[in-house]
Residue frames as a rotation matrix with the C-alpha (Angstrom) as fourth column:
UNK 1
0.556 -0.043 -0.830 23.49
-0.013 -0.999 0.043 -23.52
-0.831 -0.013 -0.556 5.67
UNK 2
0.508 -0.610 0.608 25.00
0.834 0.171 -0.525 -22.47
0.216 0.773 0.596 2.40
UNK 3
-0.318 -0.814 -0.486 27.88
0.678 -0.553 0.485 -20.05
-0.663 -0.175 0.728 1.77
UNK 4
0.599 0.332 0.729 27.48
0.782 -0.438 -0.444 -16.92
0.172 0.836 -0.522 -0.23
UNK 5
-0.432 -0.897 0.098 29.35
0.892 -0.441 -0.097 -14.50
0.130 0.045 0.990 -1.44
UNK 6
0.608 0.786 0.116 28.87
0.794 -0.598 -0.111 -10.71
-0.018 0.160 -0.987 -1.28
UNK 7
-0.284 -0.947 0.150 30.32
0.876 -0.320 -0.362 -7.69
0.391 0.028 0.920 -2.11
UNK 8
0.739 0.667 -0.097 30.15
0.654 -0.674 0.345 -4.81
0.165 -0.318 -0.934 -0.27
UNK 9
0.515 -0.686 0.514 32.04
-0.288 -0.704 -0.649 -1.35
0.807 0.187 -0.560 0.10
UNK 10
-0.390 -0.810 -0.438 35.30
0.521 0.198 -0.830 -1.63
0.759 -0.552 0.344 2.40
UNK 11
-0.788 0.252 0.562 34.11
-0.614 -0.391 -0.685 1.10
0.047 -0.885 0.463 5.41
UNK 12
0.281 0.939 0.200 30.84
-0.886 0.173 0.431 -1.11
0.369 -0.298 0.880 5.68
UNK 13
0.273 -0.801 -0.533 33.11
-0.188 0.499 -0.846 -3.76
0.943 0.331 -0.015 6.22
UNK 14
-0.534 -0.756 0.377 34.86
-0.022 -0.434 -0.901 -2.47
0.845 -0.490 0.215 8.41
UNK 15
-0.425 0.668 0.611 31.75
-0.745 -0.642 0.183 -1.11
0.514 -0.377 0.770 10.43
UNK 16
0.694 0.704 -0.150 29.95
-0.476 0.605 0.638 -4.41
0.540 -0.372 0.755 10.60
UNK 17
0.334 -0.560 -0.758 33.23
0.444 0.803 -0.398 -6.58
0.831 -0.204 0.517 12.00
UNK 18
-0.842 -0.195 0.504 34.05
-0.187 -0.770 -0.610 -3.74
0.507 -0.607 0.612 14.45
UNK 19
-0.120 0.776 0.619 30.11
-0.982 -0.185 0.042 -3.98
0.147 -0.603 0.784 15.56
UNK 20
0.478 0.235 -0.846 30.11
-0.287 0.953 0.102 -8.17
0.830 0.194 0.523 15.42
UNK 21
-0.580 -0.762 -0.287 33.13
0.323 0.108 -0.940 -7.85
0.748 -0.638 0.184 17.96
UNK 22
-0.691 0.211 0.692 31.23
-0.604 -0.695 -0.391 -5.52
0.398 -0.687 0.607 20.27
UNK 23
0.165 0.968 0.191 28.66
-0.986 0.156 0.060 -8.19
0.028 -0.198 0.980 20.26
UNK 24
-0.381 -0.578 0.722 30.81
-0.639 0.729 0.247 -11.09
-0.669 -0.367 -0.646 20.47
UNK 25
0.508 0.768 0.391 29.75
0.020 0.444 -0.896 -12.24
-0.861 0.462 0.210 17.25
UNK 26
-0.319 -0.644 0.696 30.96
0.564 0.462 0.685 -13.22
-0.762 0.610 0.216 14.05
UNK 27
-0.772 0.238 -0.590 30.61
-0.568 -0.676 0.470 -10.92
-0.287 0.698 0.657 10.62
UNK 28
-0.847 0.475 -0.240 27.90
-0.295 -0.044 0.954 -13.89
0.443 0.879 0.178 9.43
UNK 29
-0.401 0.806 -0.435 26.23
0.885 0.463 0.041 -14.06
0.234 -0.369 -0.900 12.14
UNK 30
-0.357 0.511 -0.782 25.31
-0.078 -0.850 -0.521 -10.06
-0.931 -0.125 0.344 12.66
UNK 31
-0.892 0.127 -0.434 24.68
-0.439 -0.475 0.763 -10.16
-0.109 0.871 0.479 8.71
UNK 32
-0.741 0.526 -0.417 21.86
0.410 0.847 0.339 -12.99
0.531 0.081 -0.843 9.34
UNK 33
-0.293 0.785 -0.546 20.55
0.944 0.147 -0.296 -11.53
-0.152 -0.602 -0.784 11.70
UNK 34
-0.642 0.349 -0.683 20.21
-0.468 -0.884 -0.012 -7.73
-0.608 0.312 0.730 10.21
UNK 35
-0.724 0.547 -0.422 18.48
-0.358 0.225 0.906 -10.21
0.590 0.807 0.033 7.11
UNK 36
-0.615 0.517 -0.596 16.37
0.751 0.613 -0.243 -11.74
0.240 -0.597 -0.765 9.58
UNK 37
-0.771 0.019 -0.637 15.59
0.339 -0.834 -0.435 -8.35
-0.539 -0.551 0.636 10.70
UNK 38
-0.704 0.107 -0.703 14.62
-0.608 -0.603 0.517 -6.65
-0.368 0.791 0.489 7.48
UNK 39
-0.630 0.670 -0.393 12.36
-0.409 0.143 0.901 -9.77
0.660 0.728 0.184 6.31
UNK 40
-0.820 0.429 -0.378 10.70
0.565 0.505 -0.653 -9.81
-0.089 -0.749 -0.657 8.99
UNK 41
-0.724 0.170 -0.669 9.36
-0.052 -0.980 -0.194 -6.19
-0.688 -0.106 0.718 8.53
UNK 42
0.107 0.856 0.506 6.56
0.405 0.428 -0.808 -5.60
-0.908 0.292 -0.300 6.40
UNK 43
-0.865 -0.369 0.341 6.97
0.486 -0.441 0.754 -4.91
-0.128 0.818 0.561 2.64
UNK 44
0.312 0.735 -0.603 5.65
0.382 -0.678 -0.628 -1.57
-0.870 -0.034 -0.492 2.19
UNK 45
-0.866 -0.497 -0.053 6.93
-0.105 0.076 0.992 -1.85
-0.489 0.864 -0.118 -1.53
UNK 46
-0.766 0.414 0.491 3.78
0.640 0.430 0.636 -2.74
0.052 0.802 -0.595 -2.77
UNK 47
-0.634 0.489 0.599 0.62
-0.164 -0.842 0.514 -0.95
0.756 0.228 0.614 -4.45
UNK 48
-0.159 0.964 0.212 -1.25
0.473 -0.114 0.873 -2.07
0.866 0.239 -0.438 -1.75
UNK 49
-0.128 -0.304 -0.944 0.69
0.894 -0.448 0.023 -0.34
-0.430 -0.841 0.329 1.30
UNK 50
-0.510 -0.453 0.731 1.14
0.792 -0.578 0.195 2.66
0.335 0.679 0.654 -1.59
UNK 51
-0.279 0.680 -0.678 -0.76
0.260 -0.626 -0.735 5.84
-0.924 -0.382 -0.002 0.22
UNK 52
-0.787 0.276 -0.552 -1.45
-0.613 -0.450 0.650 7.04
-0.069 0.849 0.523 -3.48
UNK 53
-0.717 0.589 -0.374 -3.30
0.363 0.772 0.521 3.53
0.596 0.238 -0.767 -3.98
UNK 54
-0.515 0.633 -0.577 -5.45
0.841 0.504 -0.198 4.40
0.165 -0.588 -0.792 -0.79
UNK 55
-0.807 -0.041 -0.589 -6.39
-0.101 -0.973 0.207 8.03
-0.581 0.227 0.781 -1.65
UNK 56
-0.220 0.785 0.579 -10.08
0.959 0.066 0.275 8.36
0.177 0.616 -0.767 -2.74
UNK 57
-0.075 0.547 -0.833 -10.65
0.131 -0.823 -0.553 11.98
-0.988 -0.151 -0.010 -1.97
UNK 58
-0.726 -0.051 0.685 -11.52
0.687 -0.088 0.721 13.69
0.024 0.995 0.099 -5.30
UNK 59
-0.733 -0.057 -0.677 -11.86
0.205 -0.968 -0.142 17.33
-0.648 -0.243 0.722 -5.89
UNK 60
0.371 0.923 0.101 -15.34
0.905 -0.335 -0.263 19.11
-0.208 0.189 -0.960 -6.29
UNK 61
0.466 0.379 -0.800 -15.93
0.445 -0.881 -0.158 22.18
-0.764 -0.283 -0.579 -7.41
UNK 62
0.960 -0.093 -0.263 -14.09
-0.266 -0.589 -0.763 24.42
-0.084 0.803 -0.591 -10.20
UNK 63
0.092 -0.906 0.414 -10.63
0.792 0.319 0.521 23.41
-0.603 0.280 0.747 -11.60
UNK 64
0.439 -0.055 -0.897 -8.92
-0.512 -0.835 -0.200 27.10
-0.738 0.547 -0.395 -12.44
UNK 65
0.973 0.161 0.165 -8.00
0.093 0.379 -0.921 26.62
-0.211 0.911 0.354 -16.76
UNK 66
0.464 -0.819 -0.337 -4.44
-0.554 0.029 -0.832 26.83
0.691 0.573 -0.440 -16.04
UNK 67
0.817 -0.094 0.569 -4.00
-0.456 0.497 0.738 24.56
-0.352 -0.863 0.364 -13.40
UNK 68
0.815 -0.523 0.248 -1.48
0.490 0.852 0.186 22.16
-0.308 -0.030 0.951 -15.23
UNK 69
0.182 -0.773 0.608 0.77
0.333 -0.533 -0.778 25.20
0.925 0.344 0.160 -16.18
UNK 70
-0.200 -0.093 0.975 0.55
-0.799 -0.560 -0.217 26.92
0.567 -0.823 0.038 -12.29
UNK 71
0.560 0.591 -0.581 0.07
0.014 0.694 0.720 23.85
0.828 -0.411 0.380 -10.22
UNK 72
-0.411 -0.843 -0.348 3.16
0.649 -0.002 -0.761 24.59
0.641 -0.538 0.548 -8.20
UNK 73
-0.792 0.089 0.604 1.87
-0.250 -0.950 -0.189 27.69
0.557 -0.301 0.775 -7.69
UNK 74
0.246 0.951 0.186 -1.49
-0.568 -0.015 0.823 26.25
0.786 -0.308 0.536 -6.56
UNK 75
0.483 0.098 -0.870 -0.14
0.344 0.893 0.291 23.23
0.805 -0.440 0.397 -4.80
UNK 76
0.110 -0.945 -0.309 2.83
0.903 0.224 -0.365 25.54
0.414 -0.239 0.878 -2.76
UNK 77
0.729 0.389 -0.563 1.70
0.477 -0.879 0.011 29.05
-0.491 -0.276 -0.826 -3.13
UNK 78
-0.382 -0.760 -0.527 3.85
-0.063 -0.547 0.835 32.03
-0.922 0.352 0.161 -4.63
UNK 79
0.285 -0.149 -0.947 4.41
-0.958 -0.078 -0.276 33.02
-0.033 0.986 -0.165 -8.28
UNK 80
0.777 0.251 0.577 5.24
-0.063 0.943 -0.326 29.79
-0.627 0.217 0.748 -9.98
């Protein structure tokens, strides 16, 4: 194991060593295991988790000639 440093805000601090106790645990062993936690999860960072990326519909049919001024209006409804 190596050492590392980190900085983090004083009330998180606080928060995690308070919750390490409750769990009879040291501050680097809850922080290991939250990292353990987190890369375990899947990375839905990328374009190919991205719903935009996976989005083939594509609109038939007239496109009104002010659409890119009133889209709000179109996408939301109301006055714009």
């Amino acid at each position: 194991m190596r050492r590392t440093t980190i900085m983090i805000p004083d009330d998180l601090r606080t928060k995690a060593i308070m919750r390490a106790r409750s769990m009879g645990m040291s501050l680097g062993q809850l922080i290991r295991i939250a990292l353990e936690r987190v890369l375990e999860e899947p990375n839905t960072n990328g374009s190919e988790e991205d719903p935009l990326f996976d989005d083939f519909a594509v609109f038939e049919g007239e496109v009104p000639r002010d659409i890119s001024e009133n889209h709000d209006s179109y996408l939301y409804g109301g006055s714009g």
